[in-house]
C-alpha positions as CSV (number, residue, x, y, z in Angstrom):
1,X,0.0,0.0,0.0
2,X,3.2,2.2,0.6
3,X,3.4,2.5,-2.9
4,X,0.0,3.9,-3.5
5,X,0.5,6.8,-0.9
6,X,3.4,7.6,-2.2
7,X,1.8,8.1,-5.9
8,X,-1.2,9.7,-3.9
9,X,1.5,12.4,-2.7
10,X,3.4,13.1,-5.7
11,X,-0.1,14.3,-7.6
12,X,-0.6,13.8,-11.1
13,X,-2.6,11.1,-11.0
14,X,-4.5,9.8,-14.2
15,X,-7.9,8.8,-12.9
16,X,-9.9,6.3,-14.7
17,X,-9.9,3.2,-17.4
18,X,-10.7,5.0,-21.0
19,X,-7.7,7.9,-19.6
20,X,-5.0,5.5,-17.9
21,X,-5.2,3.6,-21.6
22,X,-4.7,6.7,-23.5
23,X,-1.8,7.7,-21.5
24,X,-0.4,4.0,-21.1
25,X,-0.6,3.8,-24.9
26,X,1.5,7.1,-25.6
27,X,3.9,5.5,-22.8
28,X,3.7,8.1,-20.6
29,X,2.8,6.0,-17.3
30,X,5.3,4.4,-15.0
31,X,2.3,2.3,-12.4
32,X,-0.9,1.8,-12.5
33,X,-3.2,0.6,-10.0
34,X,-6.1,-1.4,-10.1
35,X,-8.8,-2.1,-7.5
36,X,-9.7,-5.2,-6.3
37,X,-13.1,-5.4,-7.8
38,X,-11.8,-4.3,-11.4
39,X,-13.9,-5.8,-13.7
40,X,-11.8,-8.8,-15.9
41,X,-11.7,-7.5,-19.2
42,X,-10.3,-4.1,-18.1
43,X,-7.7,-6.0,-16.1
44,X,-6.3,-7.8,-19.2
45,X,-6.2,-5.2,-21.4
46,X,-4.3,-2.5,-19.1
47,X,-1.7,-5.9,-18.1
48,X,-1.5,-6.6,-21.9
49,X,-0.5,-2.7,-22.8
50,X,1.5,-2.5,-19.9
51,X,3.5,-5.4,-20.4
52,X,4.3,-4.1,-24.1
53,X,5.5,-0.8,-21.9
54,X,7.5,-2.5,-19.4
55,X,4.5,-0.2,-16.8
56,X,4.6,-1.5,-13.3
57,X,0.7,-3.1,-12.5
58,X,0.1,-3.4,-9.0
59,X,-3.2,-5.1,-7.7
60,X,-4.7,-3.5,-4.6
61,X,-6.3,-5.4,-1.6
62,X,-9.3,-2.6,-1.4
63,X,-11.9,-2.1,-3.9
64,X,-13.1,0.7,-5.8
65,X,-15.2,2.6,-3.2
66,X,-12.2,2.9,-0.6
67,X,-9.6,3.5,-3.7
68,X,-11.9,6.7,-4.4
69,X,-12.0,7.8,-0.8
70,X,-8.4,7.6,-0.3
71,X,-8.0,9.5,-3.3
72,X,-10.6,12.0,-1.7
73,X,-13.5,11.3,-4.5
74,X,-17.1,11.3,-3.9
75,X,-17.3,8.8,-6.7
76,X,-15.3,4.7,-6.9
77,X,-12.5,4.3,-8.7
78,X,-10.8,1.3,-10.4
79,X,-8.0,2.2,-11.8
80,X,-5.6,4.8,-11.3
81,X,-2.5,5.4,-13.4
82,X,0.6,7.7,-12.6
């Protein structure tokens, strides 16, 4: 989880599936994280880019809901990319 904080305090976070994929695509990520309760489909296609980009994935042991409140959102959130 250290690793998430520490993205959470450097900023520039990309928020979201459609805009971590654009970003991942143009290789301009280094991690991305996914919630626990990521849907499948989104799952193998951000690990199938990211392993073409050499991008760090890291799976997190809290869903969506609690990924959006530590990221103070009012709304869940499933993947994050930075």
């Amino acid at each position: 989880m250290s690793k998430l904080e520490d993205a959470l305090k450097e900023g520039n976070l990309i928020i979201g599936r459609d805009r971590t994929l654009k970003m991942l695509k143009n290789d301009k990520l280094k991690k991305i994280f996914l919630a626990s309760n990521c849907d499948e489909e989104t799952k193998e296609q951000i690990k199938k880019y990211a392993k073409l980009g050499n991008v760090e994935v890291i799976e997190l042991d809290i869903n969506n809901h609690e990924l959006g409140t530590k990221c103070k959102k009012l709304f869940a959130i499933s993947v994050l990319g930075c």
